[in-house]
N, C-alpha and C positions, 0 to 999 in steps of 0.2 A: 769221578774223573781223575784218574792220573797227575801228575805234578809235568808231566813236558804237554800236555795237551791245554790245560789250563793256560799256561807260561804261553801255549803257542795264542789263544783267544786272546787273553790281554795283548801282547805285540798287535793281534790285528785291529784289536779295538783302540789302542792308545795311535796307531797309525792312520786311523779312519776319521777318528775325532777332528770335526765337530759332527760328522757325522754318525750315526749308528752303524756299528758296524753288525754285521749277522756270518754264520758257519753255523754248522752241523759235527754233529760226533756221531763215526761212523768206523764201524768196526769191519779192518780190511784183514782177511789172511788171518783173523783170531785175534789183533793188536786194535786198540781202542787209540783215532786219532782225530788231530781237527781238521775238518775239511772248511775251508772259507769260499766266502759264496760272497756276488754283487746285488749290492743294497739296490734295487731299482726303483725304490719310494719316489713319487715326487716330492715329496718334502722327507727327505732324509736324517734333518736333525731330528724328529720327533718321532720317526716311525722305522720301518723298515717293511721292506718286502724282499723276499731272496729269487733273485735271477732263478726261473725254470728250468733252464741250460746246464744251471750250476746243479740244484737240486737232482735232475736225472743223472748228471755225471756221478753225484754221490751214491744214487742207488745200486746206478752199473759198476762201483768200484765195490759196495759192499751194503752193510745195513745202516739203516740210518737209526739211533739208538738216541737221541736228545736235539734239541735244538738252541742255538747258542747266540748271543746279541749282547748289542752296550747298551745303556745310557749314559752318555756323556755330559747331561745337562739335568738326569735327577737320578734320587738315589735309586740301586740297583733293586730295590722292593719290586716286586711284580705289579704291574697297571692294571686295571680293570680288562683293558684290551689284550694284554699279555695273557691273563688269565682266562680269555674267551678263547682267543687264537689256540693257547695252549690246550682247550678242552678239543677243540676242531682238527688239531694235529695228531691228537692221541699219543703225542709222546711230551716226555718231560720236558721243560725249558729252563736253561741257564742263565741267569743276565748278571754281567761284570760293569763297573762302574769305573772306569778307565783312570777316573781320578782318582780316586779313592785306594781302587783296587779290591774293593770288597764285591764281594758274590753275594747272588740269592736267586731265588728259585722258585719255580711250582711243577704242578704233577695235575693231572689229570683226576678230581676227584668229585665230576658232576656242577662243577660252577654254572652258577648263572646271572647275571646281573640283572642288577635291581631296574625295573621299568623307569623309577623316578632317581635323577640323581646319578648317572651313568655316564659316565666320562665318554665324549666325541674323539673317537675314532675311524678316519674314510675305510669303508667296507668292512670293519671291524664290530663294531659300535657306532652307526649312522642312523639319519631316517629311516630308511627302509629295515635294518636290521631290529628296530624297535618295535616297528609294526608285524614285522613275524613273528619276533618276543611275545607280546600282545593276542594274537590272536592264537598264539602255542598256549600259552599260561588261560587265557580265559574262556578262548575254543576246541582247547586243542585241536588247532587248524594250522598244521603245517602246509606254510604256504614256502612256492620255490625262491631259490636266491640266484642272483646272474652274478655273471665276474664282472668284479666293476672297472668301467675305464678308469683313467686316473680324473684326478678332480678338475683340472683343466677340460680334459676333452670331455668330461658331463657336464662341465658349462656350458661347453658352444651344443651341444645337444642332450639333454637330458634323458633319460629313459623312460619314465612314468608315461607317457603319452603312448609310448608303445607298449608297453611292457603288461598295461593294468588288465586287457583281455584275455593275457595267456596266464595271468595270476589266477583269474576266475571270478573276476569281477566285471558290473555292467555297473552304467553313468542311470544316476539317479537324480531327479533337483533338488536341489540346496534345502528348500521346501520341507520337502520329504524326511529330509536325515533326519536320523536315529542311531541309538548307540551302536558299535561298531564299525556303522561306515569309516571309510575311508576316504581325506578329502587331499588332494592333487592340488599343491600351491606354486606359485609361482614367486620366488623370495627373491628379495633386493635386485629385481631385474626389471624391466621395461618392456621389454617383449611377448609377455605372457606366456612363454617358454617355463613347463610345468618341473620346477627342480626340487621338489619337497614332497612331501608326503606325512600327515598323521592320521592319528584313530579318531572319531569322533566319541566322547563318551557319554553323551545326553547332556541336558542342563546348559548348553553352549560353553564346553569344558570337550579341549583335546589333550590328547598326550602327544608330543612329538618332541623332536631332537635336532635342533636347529647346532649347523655346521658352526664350533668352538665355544659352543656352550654344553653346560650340564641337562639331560633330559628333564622333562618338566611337564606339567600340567598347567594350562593357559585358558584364557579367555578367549572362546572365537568370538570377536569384533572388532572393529576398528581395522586396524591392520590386516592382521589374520585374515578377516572376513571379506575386504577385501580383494586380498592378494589369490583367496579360493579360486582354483579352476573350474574342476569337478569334483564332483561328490560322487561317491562308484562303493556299491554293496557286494558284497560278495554271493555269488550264485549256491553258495549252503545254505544262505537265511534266507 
């Protein structure tokens, strides 16, 4: 990247702060410039998402060649999530550190993050994103992904309840499980409104990814076992 285009990302990042700021580099007329785009994350200091609005305006001005964001609260090293997003983009990403002023980067080079140990990121790095990790790495069963609402409005309605038939899975009893299934929970709520999702891995041992924690392997009981909805197999096995 150029020296005015750079210069232009910091201003908008050191102006956004405490927010994350995001832009794109996009090359108009043959000149390489930044095009700034609206952070529409619900939680903005941690993440970001770029305005769709913004994005299609940069397509219709030219090509979009990188993609460009802060951190204003760590350093500018690329996240776990960074580095998933950036595989899904298929273009390179830049992240500036507004305090600092230091850059850093990644590229597109087959990443994939680790099952266990995986930094919580909404619709990045989530429940549901673990469990098609999962069933990609040990079935290769690409299973589909939906646009997620924002975390709010998957509170007041969750998706799992509707979602698990068009996935390709049916409700099996609790009974029954066995490795792979899939159990449908219902976390820190009262309603029994199913907002979770893990794998079952036999032994009463799941993997899942509960929302501001690192992924993990846990004991189903107590809690867990509990808070179970349904238990739902997938229609391959």
């Amino acid at each position: 990247m150029n020296e005015q285009l750079l210069a232009s990302a910091l201003d908008h990042a050191i102006a956004e702060a405490p927010m994350e700021s995001c832009g794109l580099e996009v090359v108009v007329k043959g000149r390489r410039r930044y095009w700034s785009c609206r952070n529409i994350a619900a939680n903005g200091q941690e993440m970001f998402a770029i305005d769709p609005e913004d994005y299609a305006a940069a397509e219709d001005a030219g090509e979009i060649v990188s993609v460009i964001h802060s951190h204003p609260h760590t350093p500018s090293t690329p996240s776990q999530a960074d580095r998933v997003a950036c595989e899904r983009s298929g273009l390179p990403w830049w992240i500036v550190n507004p305090n600092t002023k230091t850059w850093d980067g990644c590229c597109p080079v087959g990443y994939q993050a680790p099952l266990v140990g995986r930094e919580y990121a909404w619709s990045v790095l989530d429940c549901w994103t673990l469990v098609r990790d999962w069933y990609a790495v040990e079935w290769d069963l690409k299973l589909p992904d939906w646009q997620r609402p924002t975390p709010d409005q998957f509170e007041v309605a969750p998706m799992f309840e509707k979602c698990f038939k068009a996935a390709g899975f049916y409700e099996v009893s609790i009974n029954e499980a066995t490795r792979g299934d899939a159990l449908l929970m219902a976390l820190d709520r009262n309603d029994g409104q199913l907002n979770h999702v893990a794998v079952y891995l036999g032994d009463q041992q799941i993997l899942h990814h509960v929302r501001g924690r690192l992924s993990s392997r846990d004991l189903l009981g107590g809690y867990y076992l509990k808070q179970t909805g349904r238990v739902v197999r997938h229609e391959s096995r």
